[in-house]
N, C-alpha and C positions, 0 to 999 in steps of 0.2 A: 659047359653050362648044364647046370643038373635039370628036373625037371622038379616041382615040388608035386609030392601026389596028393590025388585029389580027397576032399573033406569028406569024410560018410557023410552020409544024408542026416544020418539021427544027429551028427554031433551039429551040422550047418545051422550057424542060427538064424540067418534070414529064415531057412524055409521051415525051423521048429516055428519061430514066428506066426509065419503064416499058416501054420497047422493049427496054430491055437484058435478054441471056442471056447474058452472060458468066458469071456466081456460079450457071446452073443446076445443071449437072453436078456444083458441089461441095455444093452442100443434097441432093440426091438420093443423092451417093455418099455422104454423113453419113449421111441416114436410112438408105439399107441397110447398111451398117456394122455400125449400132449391131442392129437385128437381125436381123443374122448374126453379132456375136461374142454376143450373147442365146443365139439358136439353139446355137451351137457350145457355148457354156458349160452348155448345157441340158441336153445329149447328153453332156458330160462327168458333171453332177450324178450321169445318172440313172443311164449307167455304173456311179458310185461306189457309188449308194445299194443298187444291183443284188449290187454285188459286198461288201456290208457285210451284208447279208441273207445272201446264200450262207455266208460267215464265218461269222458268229453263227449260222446253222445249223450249219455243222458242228464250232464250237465248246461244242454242245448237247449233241453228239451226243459228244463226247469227254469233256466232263464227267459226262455220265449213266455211261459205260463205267468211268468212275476210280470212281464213288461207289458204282457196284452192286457193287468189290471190293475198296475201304476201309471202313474202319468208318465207321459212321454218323457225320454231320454235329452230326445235331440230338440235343442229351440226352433221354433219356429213352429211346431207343430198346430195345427188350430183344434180349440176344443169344439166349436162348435161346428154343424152342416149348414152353411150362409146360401144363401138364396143364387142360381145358377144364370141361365139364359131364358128359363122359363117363367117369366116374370107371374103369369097366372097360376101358378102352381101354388098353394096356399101350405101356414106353415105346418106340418104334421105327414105330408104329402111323402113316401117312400122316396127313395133317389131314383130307383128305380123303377118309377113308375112311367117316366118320360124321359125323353134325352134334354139333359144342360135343368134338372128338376135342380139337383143339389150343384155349386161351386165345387169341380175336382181338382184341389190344390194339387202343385206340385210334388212330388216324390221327396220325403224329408231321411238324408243320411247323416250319421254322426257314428265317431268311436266312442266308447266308454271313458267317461272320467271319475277320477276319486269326489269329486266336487258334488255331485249328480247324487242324489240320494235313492233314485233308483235305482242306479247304476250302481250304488256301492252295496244294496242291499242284496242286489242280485250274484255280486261277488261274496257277498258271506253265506250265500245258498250253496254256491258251487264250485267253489275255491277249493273245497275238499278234494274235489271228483278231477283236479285239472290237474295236469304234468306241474311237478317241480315248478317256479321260475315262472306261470304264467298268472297274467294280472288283467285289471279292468281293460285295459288299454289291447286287449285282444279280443274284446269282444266289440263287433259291430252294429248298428242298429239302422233298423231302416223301416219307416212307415209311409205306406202307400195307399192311394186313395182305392175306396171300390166302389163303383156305382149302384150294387145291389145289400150295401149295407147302409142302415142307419137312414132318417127321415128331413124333411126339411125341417131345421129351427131344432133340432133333437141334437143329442151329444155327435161329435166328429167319432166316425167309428173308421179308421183305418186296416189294413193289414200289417200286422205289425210281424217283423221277419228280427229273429237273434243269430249273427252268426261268429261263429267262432274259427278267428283266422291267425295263422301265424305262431302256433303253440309248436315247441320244440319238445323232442321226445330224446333224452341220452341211454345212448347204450353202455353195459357195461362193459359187452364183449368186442372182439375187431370187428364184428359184423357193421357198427356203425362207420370205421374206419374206410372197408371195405365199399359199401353204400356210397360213403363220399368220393372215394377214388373213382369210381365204375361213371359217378355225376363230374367227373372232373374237379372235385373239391379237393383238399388238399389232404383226406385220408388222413384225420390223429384218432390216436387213440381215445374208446371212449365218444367218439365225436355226436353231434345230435343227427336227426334226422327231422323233419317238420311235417306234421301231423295231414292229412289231407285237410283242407278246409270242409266246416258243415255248416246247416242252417236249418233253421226251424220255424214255420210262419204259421201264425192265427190269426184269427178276427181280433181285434182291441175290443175290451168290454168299455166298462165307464172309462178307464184312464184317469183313474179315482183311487183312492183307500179303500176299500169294503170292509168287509167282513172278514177277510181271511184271502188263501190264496185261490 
């Protein structure tokens, strides 16, 4: 039995193989490629998510101003300040001039509907400024009584509070993906993320038409 001799090294092509660097440069430039248009897309997201925040803040901020001088949203609201526990209190008499001067009705909440003309008017002030996808029906309303506002026998001047809840924000990059896996969500691509909730409260003026806003 002979022995067969062994292969040079130059001719062995396993090991020419493995000598090769030809294909480094383009594995290397793939992986930083891919995160760097990551990166890049990342810095875009967080841009958008930045500037959808800003929006729907100051889309807050313009619908509290419309509702504190339209009439209320939510029924039940009363227009006028009706006479409290203080029966000698005569009508003109501050709320807060004694305790139980003015009736402090209940706390009045409601969502926004397409129906509600305040409600829809407020939506075409700031529908611009809101994420994709979001409509009346994320905005919430609530009027609260204050005992240092408004007289007896004088218009109902509540606190009137706008806030904006439940708006979703999509990503384009996996960071939204990502986000949901980390919350236990089921991580798709693209996926949303939900905005923090805000709110914005003033005094009610007339809760009337005026002049303007």
């Amino acid at each position: 039995m002979t022995r067969r001799p062994p292969v040079p090294r130059r001719l062995d092509p396993a090991r020419r193989f493995l000598q090769q660097e030809a294909g480094a440069g383009l594995v290397e430039y793939a992986l930083v490629i891919l995160l760097f248009l990551f990166l890049l897309f990342a810095i875009i997201d967080f841009g958008r998510l930045g500037f959808a925040v800003v929006s729907a803040n100051k889309a807050n901020q313009i619908a509290a101003r419309i509702a504190a001088v339209r009439p209320p949203v939510c029924p039940g609201v009363p227009t006028r300040n009706l006479r409290g526990t203080d029966t000698d209190a005569t009508f003109g008499t501050l709320c807060r001039a004694a305790t139980g001067v003015c009736a402090m009705p209940a706390e009045v909440t409601c969502v926004g509907a397409m129906g509600n003309a305040t409600a829809q008017e407020i939506l075409d002030a700031v529908e611009p400024l809101l994420p994709p996808g979001a409509g009346v029906e994320n905005l919430r309303f609530r009027y609260r009584s204050d005992p240092n506002l408004g007289f007896l026998g004088g218009p109902y001047v509540p606190i009137v509070t706008v806030e904006i809840t439940e708006v979703d924000f999509r990503f384009v990059s996996p960071l939204g993906a990502m986000a949901q896996a980390l919350s236990g969500g089921p991580g798709t691509f693209g996926a949303d993320i939900r905005l923090p909730g805000m709110s914005v409260s003033l005094p009610g003026e007339d809760l009337a038409h005026g002049m303007g806003n």
